[in-house]
Every structure is written in C-alpha cells, then in structure tokens.
N, C-alpha and C positions, 0 to 999 in steps of 0.2 A: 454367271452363276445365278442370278437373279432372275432368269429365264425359270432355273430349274427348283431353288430353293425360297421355302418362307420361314423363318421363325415367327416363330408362336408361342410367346412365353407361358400360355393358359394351357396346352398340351400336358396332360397327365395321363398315365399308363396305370394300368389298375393293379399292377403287381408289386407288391410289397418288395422284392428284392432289389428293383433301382435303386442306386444310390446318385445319381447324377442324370445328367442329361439326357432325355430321352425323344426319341422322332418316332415318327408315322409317317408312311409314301400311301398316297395315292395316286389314284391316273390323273393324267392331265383336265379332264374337264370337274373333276370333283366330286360326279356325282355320287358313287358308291361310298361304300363304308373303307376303312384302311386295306392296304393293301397287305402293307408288313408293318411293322411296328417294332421299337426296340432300345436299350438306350445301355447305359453304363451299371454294372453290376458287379461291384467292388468286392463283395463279401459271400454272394452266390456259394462259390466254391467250400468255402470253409464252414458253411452252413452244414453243407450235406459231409464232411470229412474230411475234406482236403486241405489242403495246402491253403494260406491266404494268398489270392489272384486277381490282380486287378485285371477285370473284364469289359467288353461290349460285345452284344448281339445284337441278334433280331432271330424274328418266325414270321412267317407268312402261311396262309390257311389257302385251301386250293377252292373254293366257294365263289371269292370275290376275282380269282382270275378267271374260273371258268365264267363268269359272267362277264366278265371283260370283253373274253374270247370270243366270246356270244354274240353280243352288243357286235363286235369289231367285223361280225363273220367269218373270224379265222381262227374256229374252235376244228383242231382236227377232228377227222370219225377215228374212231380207235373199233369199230368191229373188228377188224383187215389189219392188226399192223405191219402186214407188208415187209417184214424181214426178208432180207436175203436169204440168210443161212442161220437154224442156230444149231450151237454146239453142244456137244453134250457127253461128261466125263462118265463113263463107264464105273468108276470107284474113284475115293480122295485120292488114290496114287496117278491117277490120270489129272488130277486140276490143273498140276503146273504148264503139262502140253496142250490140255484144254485151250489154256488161257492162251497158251502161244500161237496154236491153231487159230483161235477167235483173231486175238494183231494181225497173223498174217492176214487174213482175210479181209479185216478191215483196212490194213494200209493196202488192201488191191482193190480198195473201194466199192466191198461190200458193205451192208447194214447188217449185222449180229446181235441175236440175242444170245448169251452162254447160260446155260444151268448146272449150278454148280453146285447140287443140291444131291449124295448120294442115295439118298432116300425114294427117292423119283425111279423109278421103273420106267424101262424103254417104251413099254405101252403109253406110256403118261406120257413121255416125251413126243412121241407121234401125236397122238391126240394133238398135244398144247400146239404143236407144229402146225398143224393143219388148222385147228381152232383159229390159229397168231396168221395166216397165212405165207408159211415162210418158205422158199422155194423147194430150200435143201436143207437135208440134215445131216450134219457131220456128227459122227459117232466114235468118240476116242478113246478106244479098247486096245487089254495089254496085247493081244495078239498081235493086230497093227501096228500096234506103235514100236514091238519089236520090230517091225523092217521098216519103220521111217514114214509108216502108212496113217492116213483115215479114211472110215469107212465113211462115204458118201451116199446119202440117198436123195433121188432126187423125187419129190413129192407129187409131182401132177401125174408122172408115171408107174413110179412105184418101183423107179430102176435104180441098184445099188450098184456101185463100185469105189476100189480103191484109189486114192491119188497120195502120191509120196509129198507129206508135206512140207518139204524144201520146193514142191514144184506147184503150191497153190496159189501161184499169183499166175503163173500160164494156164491153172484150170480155169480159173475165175477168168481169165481175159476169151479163153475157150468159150465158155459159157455164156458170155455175152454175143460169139458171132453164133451160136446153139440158137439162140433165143430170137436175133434178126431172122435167122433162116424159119422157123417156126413162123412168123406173125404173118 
C-alpha cells in the first residue's frame, strides 16, 4: 500500500463542510494539480435539510484528466462515437421497452446509445445519429411494439425494417456477417 498511498498531515481542502479527514489523488508522477479530492463530511446533510449523516465523498473535475489523457496519448477523438445502435422511445410509454430493447442489444454485444428524452423529435434523433456516428437506429413505437416489433434503420443506406425483438440477438449476430460481406 505504500506503493499507492502518502499521508500528508499538511493537506487541507478548501471547503468548509469537512469535518475530518480529508485526501487528494494525483497521477503517479505528480506533476499536475489534484485529480479528485475529498474527505469526511459529518454535518453536510443536515445543513442543507436533512436528516444528520455521517458522510465521505469526493469530486473530480474533467480538465486535470483530460490532460492526463493528453500527456498519456490515449485521449479518445469523440467527433465519431461510433455507436452501434441507439435507441430511441417514440413517447414515456415506450421507455421501459426502450430500455429493454437497448440490454438486448448490448448483451449481443452491441455499443448503445438510448434517448430517453420525449421532447426530441425523430428529425433530431437522425440528425444526433448520424452527427454520434451510429450504425442503426432503433425506433420503439406503439405500432410495433404491438407485435413484438422495432423499427430498424440502418443509416449508411437509409434502409428500414422490422425485427421482433425477442429475435435481436440473431439480428445483431446477422449484422455482423452483413458487414464482413460489405468490407
């Protein structure tokens, strides 16, 4: 453990709400600033209303890791994220199949984005799709999903169909010899 930890009895945190012990992580060679920081916050809670809770956290800011990631060369690109599929519920009465739609997909070892967001318009959702680079878009409307269905498009062609999704782990497996045969 002495590899990974130092005490530092001079470490102070600038927040008034510790009540005890508090740490800072940095990377290993030390050069940046903290990476998260956090400590014990006894009284937090009941400050703001609540209940009295004895606490510990921590926060970390995304500045000091993207610099990390930088330094390290293994800051991804985010133009492309490169989703598989995302999904996307027609109205709140569609989220719960949304979401189930999404599991299936990912335990068939797709990558999924879901938008769960009723406000979002199918225009918007292509858009974001093609923006996100994402292959396909499932679209889970009451129609379909009265027979067990979602609507499928697949984005580089602009070709839609149905697939029953009790059977979207054979679309998905489909789709991968679709894509050998293509390259």
């Amino acid at each position: 453990i002495d590899d990974w930890i130092l005490f530092d009895a001079s470490v102070v945190r600038g927040l008034a709400y510790y009540t005890g012990v508090v740490f800072e992580a940095f990377d290993r060679k030390g050069e940046l600033r903290a990476i998260a920081g956090g400590g014990r916050y006894d009284k937090l809670l009941q400050t703001f209303g609540g209940e009295p809770t004895p606490a510990a956290g921590f926060g970390f800011g995304d500045a000091v890791i993207v610099e990390l990631l930088k330094e390290r060369n293994v800051l991804p690109s985010f133009d492309k994220s490169r989703f598989d599929t995302l999904v996307f519920a027609l109205n709140k009465d569609m989220y719960s199949a949304a979401i189930d739609v999404a599991s299936r997909l990912r335990k068939s070892g797709q990558t999924v984005d879901l938008i769960l967001d009723s406000k979002k318009k199918a225009k918007w959702v292509f858009k974001h799709a093609d923006r996100t680079g994402c292959n396909y878009v499932a679209m889970v409307a009451p129609d379909e999903l009265e027979k067990g269905e979602v609507s499928i498009k697949r984005m580089d062609v602009g070709k839609q169909s149905s697939v029953k999704i009790d059977s979207l782990h054979e679309w998905v497996q489909d789709q991968g010899k679709d894509q050998i045969k293509e390259e």
